[in-house]
N, C-alpha and C positions, 0 to 999 in steps of 0.2 A: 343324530347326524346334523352338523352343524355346515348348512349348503349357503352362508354369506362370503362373499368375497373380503379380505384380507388383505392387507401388504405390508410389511415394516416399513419402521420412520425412514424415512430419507437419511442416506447418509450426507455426513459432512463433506465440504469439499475438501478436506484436507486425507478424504482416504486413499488410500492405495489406488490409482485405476485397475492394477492389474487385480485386485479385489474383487470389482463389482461387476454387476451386468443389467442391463436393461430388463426390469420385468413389467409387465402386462396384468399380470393377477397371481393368488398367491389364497385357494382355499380347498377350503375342506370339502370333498362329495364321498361318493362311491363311484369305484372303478368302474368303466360301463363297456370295456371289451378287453382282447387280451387274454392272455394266462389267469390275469388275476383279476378278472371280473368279478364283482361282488364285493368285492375287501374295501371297508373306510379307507380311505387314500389322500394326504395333502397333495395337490395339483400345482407345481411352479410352471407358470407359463412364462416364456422368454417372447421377448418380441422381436419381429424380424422375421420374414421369411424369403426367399430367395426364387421361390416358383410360386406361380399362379395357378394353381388348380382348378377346374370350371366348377367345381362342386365344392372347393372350399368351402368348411362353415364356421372358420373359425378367424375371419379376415379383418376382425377387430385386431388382433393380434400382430397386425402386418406392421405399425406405425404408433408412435407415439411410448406410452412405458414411462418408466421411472429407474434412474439409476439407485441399486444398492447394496452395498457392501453385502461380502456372501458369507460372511458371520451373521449380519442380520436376519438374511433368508434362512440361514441355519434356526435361529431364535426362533421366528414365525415358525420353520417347520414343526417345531419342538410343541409349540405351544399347544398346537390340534391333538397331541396323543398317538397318534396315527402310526401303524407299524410300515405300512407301502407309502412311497412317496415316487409321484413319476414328475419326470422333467420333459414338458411338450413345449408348444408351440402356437402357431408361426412350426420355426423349422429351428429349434433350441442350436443346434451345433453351427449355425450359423455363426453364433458367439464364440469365438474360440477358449472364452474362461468359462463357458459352460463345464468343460472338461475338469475342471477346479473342484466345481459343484459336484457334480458327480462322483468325483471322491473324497469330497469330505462327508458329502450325506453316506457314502458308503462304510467309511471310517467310522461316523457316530452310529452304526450298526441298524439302518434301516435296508426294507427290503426294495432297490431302487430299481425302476421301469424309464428306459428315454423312447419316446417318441420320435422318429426322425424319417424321410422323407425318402432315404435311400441316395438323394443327389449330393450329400456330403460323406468326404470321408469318414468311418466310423473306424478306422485303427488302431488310435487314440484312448478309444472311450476304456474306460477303466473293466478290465474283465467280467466285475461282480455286477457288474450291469445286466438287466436284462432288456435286449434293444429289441424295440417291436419298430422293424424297419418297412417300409412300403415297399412296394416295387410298383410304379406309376405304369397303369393301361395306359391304351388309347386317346379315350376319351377324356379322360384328365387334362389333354393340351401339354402335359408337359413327359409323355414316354420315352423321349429324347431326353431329357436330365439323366434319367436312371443311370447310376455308377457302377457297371456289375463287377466290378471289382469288390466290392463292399464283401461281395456273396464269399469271397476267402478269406472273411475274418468273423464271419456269424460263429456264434460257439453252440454247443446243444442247448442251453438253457433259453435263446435270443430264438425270434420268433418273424415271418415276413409278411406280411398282409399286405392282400389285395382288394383295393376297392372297385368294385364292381360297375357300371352305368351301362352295362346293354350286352349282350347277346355276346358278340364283338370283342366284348372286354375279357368278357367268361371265358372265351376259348383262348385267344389270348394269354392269360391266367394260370388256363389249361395247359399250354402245349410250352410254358414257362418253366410251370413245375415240375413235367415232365424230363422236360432240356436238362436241365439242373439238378435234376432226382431230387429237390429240393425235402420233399417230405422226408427221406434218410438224412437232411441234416440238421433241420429243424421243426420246430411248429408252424404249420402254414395257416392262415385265414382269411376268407374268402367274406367278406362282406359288400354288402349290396348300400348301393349312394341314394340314400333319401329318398325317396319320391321318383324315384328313376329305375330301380327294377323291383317289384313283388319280391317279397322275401322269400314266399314259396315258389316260387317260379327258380330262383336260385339255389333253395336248398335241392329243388326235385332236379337241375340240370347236376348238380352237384352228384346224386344219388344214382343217377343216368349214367353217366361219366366211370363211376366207381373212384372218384378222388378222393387218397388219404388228406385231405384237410378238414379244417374246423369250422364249417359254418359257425360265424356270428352275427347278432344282430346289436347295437349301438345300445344299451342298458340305459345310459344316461337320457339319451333322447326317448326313451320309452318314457320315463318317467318324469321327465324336466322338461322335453320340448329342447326347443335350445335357450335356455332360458342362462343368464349368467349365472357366472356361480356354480356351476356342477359341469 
C-alpha cells in the first residue's frame, strides 16, 4: 500500500479549460468507509467546498489546488493499479467538470465512488457511479443546505450517510430515515464525528432503535490518525 500523496504535472496553459479541474491531492490509501471499505482505492480530491461543516476534517481542501487537465488525472489514476477510485473533496461537484471525471474514470472501466455533501445537484452525475451522499444533521451548522430533492435520483447501488455528533443528531437521522423509508431505497450509514460521540454509545442507540442501517466507523482514521495522504 503505497499511502504518499501524488499529483500530475501541471498542465500547460494552452489546455482546454473545459478540460481541467482544481485538485488538492491525488493518492493511493485504503478505503476507510462506505460499501467499499477495505479495497486499495486512488483518492482524487477536488478543491473547493461550499459548506462549512463544524467537524470538517478535511478543511485543507477548501483553498488553494493545482489546475490539471483530466487526461492527466486519468494517467496518475492509472499509475496506482488500483481497481476503486472515489472522487471527494471539499464538496467535488462543486466543479462542474467534475462530471467529465466521472465518466471518463467510468469509461476506462474503474469501479468509481463520489463523495458529496448532498447540498448539490447530483442528476447529472453518470449512473455507474456509486454516490455515498451525506444528509447534513443538526449539528453540522449546515442542515439547512440539504437538497432533498437529490433523494429522487439515488439508484440502489448509491448509499446516504449520516454523520453523527450528539444524541440530537441520532434521532434526527432517525426519524429521516424513517420519513423517506430510506433503507428500502438505499444503503444507509450512520457514523459517529470524531471525538464527539463513543462509537458504542452509537452503535447500542442504533440496536435500541432496531434501525436497518450500517453502522461504520472511519477505517482510515483508525489506522492513519488524520494523517495526509490516506
Amino acid at each position: 500500500m503505497n499511502g504518499n500523496t501524488a499529483t500530475p504535472a501541471d498542465v500547460s496553459p494552452a489546455s482546454p479549460v473545459a478540460e481541467r479541474l482544481r485538485i488538492t491531492e491525488i493518492f493511493h490509501s485504503v478505503q476507510g468507509e462506505a460499501d467499499a471499505i477495505g479495497w486499495p482505492t486512488v483518492f482524487v480530491r477536488l478543491t473547493g467546498c461550499p459548506l462549512r461543516c463544524v467537524w470538517c476534517d478535511t478543511e485543507y481542501s477548501f483553498h488553494g489546488g493545482q489546475w490539471h487537465d483530466i487526461d492527466a488525472i486519468l494517467a496518475e489514476v492509472a499509475r496506482h493499479g488500483a481497481h476503486h477510485v472515489c472522487v471527494t473533496g471539499g464538496e467535488p461537484l462543486a466543479q462542474k467538470r467534475c462530471l467529465i471525471l466521472l465518466r471518463k474514470l467510468c469509461d476506462a472501466g474503474y469501479e468509481v465512488s463520489l463523495e458529496t455533501s448532498g447540498a448539490l445537484d447530483v442528476s447529472d452525475v453518470d449512473p455507474r457511479v456509486r454516490k455515498v451522499m451525506d444528509l447534513k444533521a443538526p449539528d453540522s451548522g449546515e442542515s439547512a443546505r440539504n437538497l432533498w430533492s437529490n433523494l429522487d435520483h439515488l439508484l440502489p447501488h448509491d448509499q446516504v450517510k449520516f454523520v453523527i455528533a450528539s444524541r440530537a443528531d441520532f434521532e434526527w437521522a432517525r426519524d429521516t430515515v424513517r420519513e423517506h423509508s430510506l433503507d428500502r431505497k438505499v444503503m444507509v450509514l450512520f457514523s459517529p464525528v470524531w471525538s464527539k460521540v463513543e462509537p458504542r454509545d452509537l452503535a447500542e442507540w442504533i440496536l435500541a432503535e432496531r434501525l436497518p442501517v450500517r453502522f461504520q466507523l472511519q477505517l482510515h482514521k483508525l489506522l492513519w490518525n488524520d494523517a495526509a495522504g490516506h
